[in-house]
N, C-alpha and C positions, 0 to 999 in steps of 0.2 A: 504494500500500500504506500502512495507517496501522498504525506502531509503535507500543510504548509501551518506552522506555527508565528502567529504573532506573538509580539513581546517576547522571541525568544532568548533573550540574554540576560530576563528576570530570574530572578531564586527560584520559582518551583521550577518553570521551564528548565533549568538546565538539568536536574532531575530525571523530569518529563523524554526530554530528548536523548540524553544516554540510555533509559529504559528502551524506548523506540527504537532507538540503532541497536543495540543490542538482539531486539527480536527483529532487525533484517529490514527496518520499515526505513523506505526513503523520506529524510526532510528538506523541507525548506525553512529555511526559519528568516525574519525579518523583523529588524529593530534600528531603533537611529540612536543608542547609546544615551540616549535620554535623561535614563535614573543614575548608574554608577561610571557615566564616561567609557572609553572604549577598554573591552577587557577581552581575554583569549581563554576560550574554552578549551577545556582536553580534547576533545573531538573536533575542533575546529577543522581540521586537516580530514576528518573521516571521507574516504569515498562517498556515502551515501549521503551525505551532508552539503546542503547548498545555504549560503548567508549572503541576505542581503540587507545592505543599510541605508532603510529608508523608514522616513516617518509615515507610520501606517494607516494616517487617515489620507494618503494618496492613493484614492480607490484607482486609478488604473493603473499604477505598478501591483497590488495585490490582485486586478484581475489578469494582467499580463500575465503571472508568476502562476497563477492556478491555474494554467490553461489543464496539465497534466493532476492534477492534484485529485487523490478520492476525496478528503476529508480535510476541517480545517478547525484549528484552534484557536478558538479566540481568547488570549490571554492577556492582553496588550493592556495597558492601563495606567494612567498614572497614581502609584499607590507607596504611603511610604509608613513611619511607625503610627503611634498614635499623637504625636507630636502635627505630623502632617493632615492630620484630620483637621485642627484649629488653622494652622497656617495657610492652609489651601482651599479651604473651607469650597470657593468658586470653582477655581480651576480642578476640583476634585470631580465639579459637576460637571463643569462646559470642556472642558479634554476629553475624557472619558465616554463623553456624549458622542462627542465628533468620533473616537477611534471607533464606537462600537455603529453608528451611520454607515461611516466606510466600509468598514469592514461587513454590514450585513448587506449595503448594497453589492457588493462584490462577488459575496457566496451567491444571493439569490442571481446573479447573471450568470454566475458559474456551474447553478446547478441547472439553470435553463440551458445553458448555450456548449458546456461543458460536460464533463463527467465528475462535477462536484456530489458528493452523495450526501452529507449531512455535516455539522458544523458542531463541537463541542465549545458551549461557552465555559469558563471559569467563573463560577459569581463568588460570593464573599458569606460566612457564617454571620457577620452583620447584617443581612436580608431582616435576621431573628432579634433583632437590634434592642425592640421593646418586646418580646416573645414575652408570656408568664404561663409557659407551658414546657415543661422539664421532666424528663428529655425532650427535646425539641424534633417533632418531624417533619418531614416535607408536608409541603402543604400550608403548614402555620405562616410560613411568609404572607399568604392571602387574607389570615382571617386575625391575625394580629395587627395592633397599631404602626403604622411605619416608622423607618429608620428614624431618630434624629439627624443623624450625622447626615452631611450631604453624601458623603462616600455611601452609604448604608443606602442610603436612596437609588443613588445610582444605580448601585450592583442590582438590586429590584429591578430598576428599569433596564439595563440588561438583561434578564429574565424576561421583561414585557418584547423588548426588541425578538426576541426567540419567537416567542410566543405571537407575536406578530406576523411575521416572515414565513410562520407554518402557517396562518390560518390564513395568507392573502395569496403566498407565494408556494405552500407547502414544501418547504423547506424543511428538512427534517433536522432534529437538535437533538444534544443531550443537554444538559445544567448540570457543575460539579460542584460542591459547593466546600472546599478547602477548609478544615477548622486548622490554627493556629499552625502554621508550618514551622518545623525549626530543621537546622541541618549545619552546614559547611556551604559556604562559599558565597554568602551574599555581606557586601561592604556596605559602606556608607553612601546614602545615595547623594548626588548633586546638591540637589535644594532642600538637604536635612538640613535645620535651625540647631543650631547647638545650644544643646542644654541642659544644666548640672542638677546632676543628683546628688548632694554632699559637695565634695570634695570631687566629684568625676562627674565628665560631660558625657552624657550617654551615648552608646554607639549607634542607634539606630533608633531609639524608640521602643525597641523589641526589645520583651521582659530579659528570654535568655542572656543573648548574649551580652546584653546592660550588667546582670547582672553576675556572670562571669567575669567581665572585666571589671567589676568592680571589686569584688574581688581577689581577684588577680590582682588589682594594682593595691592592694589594701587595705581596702576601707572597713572601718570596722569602728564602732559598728554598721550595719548593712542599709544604706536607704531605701527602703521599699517606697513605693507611689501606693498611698493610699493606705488600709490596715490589712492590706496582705489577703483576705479574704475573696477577693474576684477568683473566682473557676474557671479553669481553662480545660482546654484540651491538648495537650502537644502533640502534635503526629509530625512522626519525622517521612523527611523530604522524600526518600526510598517509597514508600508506603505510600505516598501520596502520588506517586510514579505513576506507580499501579493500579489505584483505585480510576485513577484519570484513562490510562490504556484499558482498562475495564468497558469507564464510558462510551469511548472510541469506539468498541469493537465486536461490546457483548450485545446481539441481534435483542434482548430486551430493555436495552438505556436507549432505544427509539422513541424519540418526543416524553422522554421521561426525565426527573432531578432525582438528586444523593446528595448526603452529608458523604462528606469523606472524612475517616475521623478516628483514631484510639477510641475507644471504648471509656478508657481512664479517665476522670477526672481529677486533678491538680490546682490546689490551691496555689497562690505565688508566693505565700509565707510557706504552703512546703518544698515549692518549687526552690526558692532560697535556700531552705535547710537542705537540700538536695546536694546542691550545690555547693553548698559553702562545706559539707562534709568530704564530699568528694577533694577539696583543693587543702581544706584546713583540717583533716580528722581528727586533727588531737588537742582543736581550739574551740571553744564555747561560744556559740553562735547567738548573735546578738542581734536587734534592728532596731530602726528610727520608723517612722510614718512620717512619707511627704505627701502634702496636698495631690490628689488625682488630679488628672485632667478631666474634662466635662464629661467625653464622649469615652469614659475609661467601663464598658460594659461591665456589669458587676458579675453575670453567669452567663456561659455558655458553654451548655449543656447537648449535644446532639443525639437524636434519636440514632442509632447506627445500623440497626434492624434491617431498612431498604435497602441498603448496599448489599448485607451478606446475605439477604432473601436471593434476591434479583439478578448480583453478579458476582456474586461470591467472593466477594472483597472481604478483608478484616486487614485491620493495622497491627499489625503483630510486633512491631517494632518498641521494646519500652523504652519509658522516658529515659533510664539509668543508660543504657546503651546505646542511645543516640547522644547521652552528654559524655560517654565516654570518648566517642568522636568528634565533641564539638567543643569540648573545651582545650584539648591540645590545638585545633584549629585556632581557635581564639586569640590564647598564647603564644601562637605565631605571628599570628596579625597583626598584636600587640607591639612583641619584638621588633616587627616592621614596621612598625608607625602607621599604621593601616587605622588601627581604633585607637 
């Protein structure tokens, strides 16, 4: 099968696409280095691997590019920690508008005029933004109150764009819907705001590796945002690979959505203890409470039932195992002046 992937040089994407080469599948992938400036993937060089750098609300370079393409990923977006949710608050709506216009005009010409067969969007576990329904399943994005966040909105209305495009155009779609990705290999993006937690300027916004590198560099006691209590889910980025090739591929994710998601639930006060034992085991772990941000969701919870019904998905991946891989990354990046 040859894909064509937007926003391929985002975090989960690069996941996504080593999964895909791996099972033999031809990409395309397309980005204009947008979020973290230009960077080189391990597989850049793969035979089965085509990159091109262009900003993807030029819908006729993404129809040109699809002429060959079965399938297309729409992942593109501009998305950063929970910092960028206040600071972008606009352009979180009106970018992300435009990428997913483009981008749906394109497929629906591609699947008319080409051999496009269906389109997996990426949406965001913020859909469930105000949810008061735990575990959260599909569905509830419709009958719950909407996002606050303008991002949270968004990613809805990317959902409605799908949902559009099948009922005018019949287009066919999956909806994936990402809880909390963590992994290796995403930096600091462009237009992060910097901003201290204590004594350290956070890396990204994102709990983990904020709070790796804080303590890495020492801090102690530990600044949490808020009193530690928001629920998360961590699925690591492997995991998430695959529940997305799932989407892609399995004949019942036709005009169907999923949580894609660990099972687990993780508080960020144990998320911390986690952490901080892993780096410090023989030190007495300690914290502060710093004010949250507004749009700092206090649970999310996902239903995960539909995946492993439907495609036989499960995140098997645990938290402990993917921070064993992600905090010596860290500690690199560290050393390198990267975070």
């Amino acid at each position: 099968m040859k894909i064509m992937i937007t926003g391929s040089e985002g975090f989960i994407c690069g996941y996504l696409i080593e999964n895909l080469l791996e099972k033999g599948h031809e990409i395309v992938g397309i980005d204009n280095f947008s979020k973290y400036g230009e960077i080189k993937r391990s597989y850049a060089n793969h035979p089965n691997y085509t990159f091109i750098n262009s900003d993807v609300c030029n819908k006729d370079i993404l129809i040109e590019n699809l002429k060959d393409c079965n399938h297309l990923v729409a992942a593109a977006a501009k998305i950063g920690g929970i910092s960028y949710f206040h600071e972008y608050a606009y352009d979180l709506m009106a970018e992300n508008e435009r990428i997913m216009a483009s981008t749906f005009d394109a497929a629906i010409f591609a699947h008319q005029n080409y051999k496009l067969e269906k389109i997996t969007v990426l949406s965001s576990s913020m859909v469930y933004e105000n949810t008061n329904t735990y575990p959260t399943p599909e569905g509830d994005q419709l009958t719950s109150p909407p996002p606050f966040s303008t991002y949270g909105f968004q990613k809805l209305a990317s959902e409605y764009f799908a949902k559009g495009a099948w009922e005018q155009y019949k287009l066919p779609f999956t909806i994936a819907r990402p809880f909390n990705c963590i992994g290796i290999g995403e930096g600091r993006a462009l237009g992060d705001v910097e901003i201290k937690s204590g004594n350290v300027k956070l890396a990204m916004s994102h709990v983990v590796p904020d709070l790796i590198q804080k303590i890495v560099k020492g801090q102690n006691p530990v600044h949490i945002l808020g009193d530690g209590d928001q629920i998360r889910h961590y699925t690591y980025g492997g995991d998430l690979a695959e529940g997305i090739y799932q989407c892609i591929t399995h004949p019942e994710a036709h005009n169907n959505d999923f949580n894609l998601s660990t099972a687990r639930s993780t508080s960020v006060l144990e998320l911390a203890k986690i952490i901080w034992n892993k780096i410090n085991p023989n030190e007495e772990f300690k914290y502060i409470s710093d004010e949250p941000f507004m749009h700092d969701v206090q649970k999310r919870t996902p239903d995960v039932s539909k995946a492993k019904k439907v495609l036989g998905f499960e995140a098997n991946t645990s938290l402990e195992d993917a921070l064993d891989e992600i905090i010596p990354w860290v500690k690199d990046q560290i050393t390198k002046g990267l975070i």
